[in-house]
FIBAGU-652329 format. One record per residue (C-alpha): residue in three letters; x, y, z. Coordinates in steps of 0.1 Angstrom, whole numbers, padded with zeros to 4 digits, always signed. Example, Ala and Ser with C-alpha at 12.3 -4.5 7.8 and 13.67 -1.06 7.14 Angstrom:
BEGIN
ALA+0123-0045+0078SER+0137-0011+0071
# end
This chain:
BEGIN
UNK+0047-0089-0193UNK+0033-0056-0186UNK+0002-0048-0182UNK-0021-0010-0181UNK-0047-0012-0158UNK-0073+0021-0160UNK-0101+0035-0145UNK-0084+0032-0110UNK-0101+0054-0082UNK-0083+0078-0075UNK-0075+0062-0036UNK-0060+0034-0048UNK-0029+0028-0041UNK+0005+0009-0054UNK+0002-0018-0026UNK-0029-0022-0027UNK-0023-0026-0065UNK+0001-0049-0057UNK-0016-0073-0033UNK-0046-0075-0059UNK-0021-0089-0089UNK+0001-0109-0068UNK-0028-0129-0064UNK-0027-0142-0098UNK+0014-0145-0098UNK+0047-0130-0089UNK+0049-0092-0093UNK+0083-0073-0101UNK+0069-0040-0101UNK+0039-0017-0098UNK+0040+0020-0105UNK+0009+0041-0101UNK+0011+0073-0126UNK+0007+0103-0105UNK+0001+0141-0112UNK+0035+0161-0114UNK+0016+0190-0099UNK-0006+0176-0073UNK+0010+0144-0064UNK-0025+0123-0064UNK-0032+0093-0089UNK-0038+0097-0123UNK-0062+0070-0126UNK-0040+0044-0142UNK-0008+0020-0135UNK+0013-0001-0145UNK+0021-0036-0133UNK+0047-0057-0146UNK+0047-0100-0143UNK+0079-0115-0152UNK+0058-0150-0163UNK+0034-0143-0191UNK+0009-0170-0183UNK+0005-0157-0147UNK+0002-0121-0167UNK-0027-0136-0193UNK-0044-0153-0161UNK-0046-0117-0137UNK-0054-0100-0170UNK-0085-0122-0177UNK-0091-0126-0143UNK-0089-0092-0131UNK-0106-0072-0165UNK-0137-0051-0157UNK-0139-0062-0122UNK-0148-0037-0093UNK-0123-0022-0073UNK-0131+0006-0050UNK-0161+0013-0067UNK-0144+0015-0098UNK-0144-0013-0126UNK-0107-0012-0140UNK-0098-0022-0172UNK-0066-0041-0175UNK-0046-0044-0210UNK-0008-0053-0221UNK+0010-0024-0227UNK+0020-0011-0254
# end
């Protein structure tokens, strides 16, 4: 499953990303959207969970929760 997660500071990065979703399941991949231009974070990812029910459990889990100061909102993808 893949899930969006927004509102990401701008600091935060793929493994950090990473460590905070593989806490809820196996992760295949995380790939934080970056500027073209500049290089730095966009302020959103994406983070794919090959099970679904580990996917549904980090979403629910992880929704609206503060990280870095920031409180992410996490969403399948589209």
């Amino acid at each position: 499953m893949k899930l969006l997660v927004r509102n990401l500071s701008r600091s935060t990065t793929e493994q950090e990303l990473r460590i905070l979703f593989s806490a809820h399941g196996a992760v295949t991949e995380c790939s934080l959207v970056l500027d073209q231009v500049t290089a730095k974070s966009k302020g959103f990812a994406f983070v794919i969970m090959p099970n679904e029910a580990e996917a549904k459990v980090a979403l629910s889990n992880l929704h609206e929760t503060r990280v870095a100061k920031n409180k992410i909102r996490v969403k399948m993808a589209q």
